[in-house]
N, C-alpha and C positions, 0 to 999 in steps of 0.2 A: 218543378218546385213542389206540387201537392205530390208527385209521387217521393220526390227525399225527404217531406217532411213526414211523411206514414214509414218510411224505412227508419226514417229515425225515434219515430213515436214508439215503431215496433220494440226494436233494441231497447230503449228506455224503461218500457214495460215489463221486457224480458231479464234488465238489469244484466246487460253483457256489455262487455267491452268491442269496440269495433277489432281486434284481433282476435278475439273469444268469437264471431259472427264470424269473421273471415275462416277461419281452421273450420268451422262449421258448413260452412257454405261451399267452400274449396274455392276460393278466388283468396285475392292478394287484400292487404290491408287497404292498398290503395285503392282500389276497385270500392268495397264499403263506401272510403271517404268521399269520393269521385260521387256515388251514387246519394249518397245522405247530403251533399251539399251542392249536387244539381250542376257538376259538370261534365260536359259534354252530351248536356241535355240532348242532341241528334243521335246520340248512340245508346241509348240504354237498348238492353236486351231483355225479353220476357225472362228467358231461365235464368239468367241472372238476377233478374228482382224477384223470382221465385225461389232462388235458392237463397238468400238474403232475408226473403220474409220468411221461409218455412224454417229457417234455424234460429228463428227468435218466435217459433212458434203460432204462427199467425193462423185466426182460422179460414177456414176454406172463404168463408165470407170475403175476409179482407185479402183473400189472396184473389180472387176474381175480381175486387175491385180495383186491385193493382195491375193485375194486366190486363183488366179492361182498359186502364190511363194508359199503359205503354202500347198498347193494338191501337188506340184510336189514335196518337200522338205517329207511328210509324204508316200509319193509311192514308194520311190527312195530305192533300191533292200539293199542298205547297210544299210538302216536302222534296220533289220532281220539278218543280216551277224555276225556271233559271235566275225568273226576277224579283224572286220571295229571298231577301240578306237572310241569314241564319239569324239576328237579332230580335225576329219575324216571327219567326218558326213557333217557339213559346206562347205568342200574345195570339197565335192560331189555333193552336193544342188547349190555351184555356177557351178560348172562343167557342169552341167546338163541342165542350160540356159542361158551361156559362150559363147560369139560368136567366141573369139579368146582366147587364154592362151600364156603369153610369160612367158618361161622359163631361167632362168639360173641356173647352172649346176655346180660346181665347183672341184666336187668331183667323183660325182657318175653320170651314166644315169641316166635320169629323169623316175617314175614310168612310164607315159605311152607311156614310148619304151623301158621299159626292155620287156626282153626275161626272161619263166617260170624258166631257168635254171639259170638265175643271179639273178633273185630275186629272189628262190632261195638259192642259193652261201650267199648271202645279209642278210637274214635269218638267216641263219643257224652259220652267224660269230657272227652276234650280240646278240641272244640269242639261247647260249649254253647251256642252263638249260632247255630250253624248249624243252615240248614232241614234237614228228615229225608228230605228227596230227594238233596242235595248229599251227606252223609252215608254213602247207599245205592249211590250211584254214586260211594264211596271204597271202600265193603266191597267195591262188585264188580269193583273194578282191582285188588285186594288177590288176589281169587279167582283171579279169570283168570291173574294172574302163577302161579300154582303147577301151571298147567300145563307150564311145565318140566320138573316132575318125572313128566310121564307121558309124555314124547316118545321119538323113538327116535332116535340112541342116547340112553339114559337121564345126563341131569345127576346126578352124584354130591354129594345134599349132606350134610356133617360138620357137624352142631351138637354145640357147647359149650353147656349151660345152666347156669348158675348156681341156686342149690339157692333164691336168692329167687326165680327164673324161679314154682316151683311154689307157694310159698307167698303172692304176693302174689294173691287171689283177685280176679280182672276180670270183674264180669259177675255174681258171686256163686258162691254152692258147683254150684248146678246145671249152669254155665256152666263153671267149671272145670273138674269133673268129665267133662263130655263134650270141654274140651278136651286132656286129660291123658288119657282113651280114644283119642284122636286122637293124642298123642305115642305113645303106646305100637303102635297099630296104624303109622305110620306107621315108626316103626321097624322091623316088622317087615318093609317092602321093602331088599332087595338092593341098590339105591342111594344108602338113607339111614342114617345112622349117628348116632344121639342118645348122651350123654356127659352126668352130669349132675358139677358140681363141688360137692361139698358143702360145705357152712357149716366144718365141722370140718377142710378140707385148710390151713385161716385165711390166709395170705394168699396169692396169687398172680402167676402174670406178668403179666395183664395189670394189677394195681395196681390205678391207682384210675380208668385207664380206662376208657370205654364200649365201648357195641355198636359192632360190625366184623364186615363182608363181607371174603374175601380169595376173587375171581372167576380160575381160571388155563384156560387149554389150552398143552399143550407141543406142540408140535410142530418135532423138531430136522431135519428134511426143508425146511421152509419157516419160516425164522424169522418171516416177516412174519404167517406164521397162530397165531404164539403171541401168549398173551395171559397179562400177570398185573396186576392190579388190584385194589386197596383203596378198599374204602368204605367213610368213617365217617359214622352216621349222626347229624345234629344235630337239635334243634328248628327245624323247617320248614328245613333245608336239607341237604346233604349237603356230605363232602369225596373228591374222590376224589384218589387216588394211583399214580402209578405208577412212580417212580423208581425203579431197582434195589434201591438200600440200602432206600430207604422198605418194598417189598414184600420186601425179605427178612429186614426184620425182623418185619415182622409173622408172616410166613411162622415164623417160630420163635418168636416169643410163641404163636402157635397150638400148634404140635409141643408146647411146655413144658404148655400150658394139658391139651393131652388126656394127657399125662404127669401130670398132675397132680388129672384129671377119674378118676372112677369110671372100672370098663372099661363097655362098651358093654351087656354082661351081667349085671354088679350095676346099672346104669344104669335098669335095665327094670326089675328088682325095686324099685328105691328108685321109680319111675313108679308100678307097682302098688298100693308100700306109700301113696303120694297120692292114689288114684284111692279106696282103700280108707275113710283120713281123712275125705273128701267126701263117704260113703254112711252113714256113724255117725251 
């Protein structure tokens, strides 16, 4: 997505037609459009978005910024992982040079602060037909993603949880309870920020919405290295988004939600007073 939308920026800039870039580039019209509208995101090639950006003139700048997105996107561990859907793929590639993630929650903990035993619990309810090997090498793409948050510089992430997040018990009280020791320790790192909305704030901005990722890096030096990105998460599939309006609204359904969410410090008490509930 950020890399079709700088191939398109480019041409726009450049004032050429995607036929006029393709005779330039030596590839097919269709290859352009493929690339400019972000399909078959698993396959883009360096020389081809090098030869796409160097015939709308790009400078060296933005051309190392563009295959630096496509090196990091063809490296990235889940690409090889049996149990990463390609739907996945994408929401790992921005993960990956993410400067902050805001989440909201409404249901469940968000993948990267479950605990192995609720995801798990998580697994095992949703797909009952499946063998307990396929299953195990879901939990462990689940795991590996949350090393994000130990990289340097550190990924900022802001979760919103909804006060059923705590009470819907996955796994059972045992299972809960270590994973709700788990929200609370994870909060206490410098780069994470938990926010619980309680039952009692009654309704909210996000309505009657789901769960949403909102993935940004600013960067006003080099526009083509920023990055803002939503993603909603469906049954077996995702949406991603990233049209201005699209991500700025979401972007202030969030602000509203943590206006609206406990602070971060009564947050942890209401964590503890559930951690509490699970040991009675």
């Amino acid at each position: 997505m950020q890399i079709a939308r700088g191939l398109k920026s480019l041409r726009s800039s450049a004032q050429l037609t995607q036929s006029e870039v393709a005779k330039r580039a030596g590839v097919s019209v269709g290859t352009v459009n493929r690339y400019e509208t972000w399909q078959d995101r698993a396959k883009l090639r360096i020389p081809t978005v090098k030869a796409i950006a160097d015939s709308c003139g790009a400078t060296p700048e933005e051309l190392a910024t563009l295959t630096d997105l496509v090196r990091n996107q063809e490296n990235g561990w889940w690409m090889e992982h049996p149990a990463v859907p390609e739907v996945m793929d994408p929401l790992m590639s921005f993960e990956d040079v993410a400067a902050y993630e805001h989440v909201f929650a409404n249901a469940l903990v968000p993948g990267l602060l479950q605990t192995p035993h609720y995801a798990l619990a998580l697994h095992e309810a949703q797909e009952v037909r499946t063998e307990a090997q396929v299953i195990a090498n879901k939990v462990d793409a689940r795991i590996r993603r949350q090393a994000i948050l130990d990289r340097s510089p550190a990924l900022h992430l802001w979760a919103v949880l909804d006060d059923a997040v705590l009470r819907r018990h996955v796994g059972g009280p045992a299972v809960m309870r270590e994973q709700i020791e788990h929200l609370i320790a994870m909060a206490s790192r410098p780069n994470v920020d938990i926010q619980i909305l309680r039952f009692s704030a009654g309704a909210h901005a996000a309505g009657s919405g789901g769960h949403f990722l909102l993935l940004g890096r600013d960067d006003e030096r080099d526009p083509l290295s920023s990055m803002n990105v939503v993603y909603l998460e469906l049954h077996r599939r995702g949406l991603y988004l990233d049209e201005p309006t699209d991500v700025h609204d979401y972007k202030l359904m969030f602000d509203y939600l943590r206006s609206q969410a406990a602070d971060t410090t009564t947050s942890l008490d209401l964590l503890t007073a559930a951690r509490r509930e699970l040991t009675q």
